[in-house]
N, C-alpha and C positions, 0 to 999 in steps of 0.2 A: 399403105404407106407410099408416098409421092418416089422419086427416085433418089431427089436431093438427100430426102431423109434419108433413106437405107443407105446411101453413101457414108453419110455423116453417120452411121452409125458404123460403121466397117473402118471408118480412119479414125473413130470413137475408140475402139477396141484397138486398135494398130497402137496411137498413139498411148493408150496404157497400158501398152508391154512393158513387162522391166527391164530395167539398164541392161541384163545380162543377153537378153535375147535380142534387142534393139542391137547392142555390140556389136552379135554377130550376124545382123541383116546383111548379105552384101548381095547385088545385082539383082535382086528380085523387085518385081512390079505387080499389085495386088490390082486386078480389073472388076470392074460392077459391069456385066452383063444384063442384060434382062432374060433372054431364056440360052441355054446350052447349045450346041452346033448338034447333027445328027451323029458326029462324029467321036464327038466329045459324049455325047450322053445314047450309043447304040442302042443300048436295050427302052429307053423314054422312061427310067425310072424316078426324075424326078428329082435329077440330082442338082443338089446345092450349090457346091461348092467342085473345084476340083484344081491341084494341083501339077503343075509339070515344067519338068527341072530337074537339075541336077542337085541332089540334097546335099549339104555340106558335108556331111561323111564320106560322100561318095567321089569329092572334090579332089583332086591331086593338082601334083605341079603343071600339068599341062591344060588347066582350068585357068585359061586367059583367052580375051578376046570372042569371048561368047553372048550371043544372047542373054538378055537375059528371064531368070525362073519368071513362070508365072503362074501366083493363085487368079483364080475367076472365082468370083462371088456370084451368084446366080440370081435374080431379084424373085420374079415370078412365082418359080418353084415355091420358094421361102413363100411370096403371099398366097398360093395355093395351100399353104397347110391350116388356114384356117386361123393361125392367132394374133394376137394383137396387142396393143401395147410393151409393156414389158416381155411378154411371152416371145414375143417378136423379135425383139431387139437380144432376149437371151439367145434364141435359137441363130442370131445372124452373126454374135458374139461367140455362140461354139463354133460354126461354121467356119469362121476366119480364124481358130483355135487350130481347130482340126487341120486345115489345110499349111498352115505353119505346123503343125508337127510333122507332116510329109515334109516339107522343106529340111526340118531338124532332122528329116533322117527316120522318123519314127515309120512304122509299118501299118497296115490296117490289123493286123493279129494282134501286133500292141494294144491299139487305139481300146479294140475291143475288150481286152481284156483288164485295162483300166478305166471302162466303162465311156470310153469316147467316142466307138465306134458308129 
């Protein structure tokens, strides 16, 4: 999949959020990488996606004048796993799921145990 594509399919899913979570998007910027930093992915396991920010739970009155959050979309990774067409586009669609529910606040213990992990 080209880059334009996997973009367009990342602002594909973005823009079919519902009203309720669009609502409460505020200061976040979702990026298409191609691959992770060493930084961002230590151990090289091939990570997709990754969020970092301050999740809106965790937000208070002194949450002004901040950067702001950032998902990474990872492209690479995603075509290293081998799939294609829809397979593709589902797994870039959880991806950008996943890392908005970090943002919502949610935890990877959650994620896992409602089967998003």
């Amino acid at each position: 999949m080209r880059r334009d594509e996997f973009e367009q399919v990342v602002d594909e899913v973005l823009d079919h959020l519902p009203d309720w979570a669009l609502e409460r998007i505020d200061n976040l910027r979702v990026v298409v990488e191609e691959w992770p930093t060493a930084e961002q992915d230590p151990d090289d396991q091939g990570l997709l996606g990754l969020y970092d920010g301050i999740a809106l739970p965790e937000r208070g009155l002194d949450y002004v004048d901040v950067m702001p959050d950032t998902i990474w979309i990872f492209r690479q990774p995603h075509l290293e796993l081998g799939l294609v067409g829809e397979g593709l586009r589902e797994e870039i669609r959880r991806t950008v799921l996943h890392e908005l529910a970090h943002y919502f606040g949610l935890d990877d213990d959650y994620l896992d145990e409602i089967g998003w992990g």
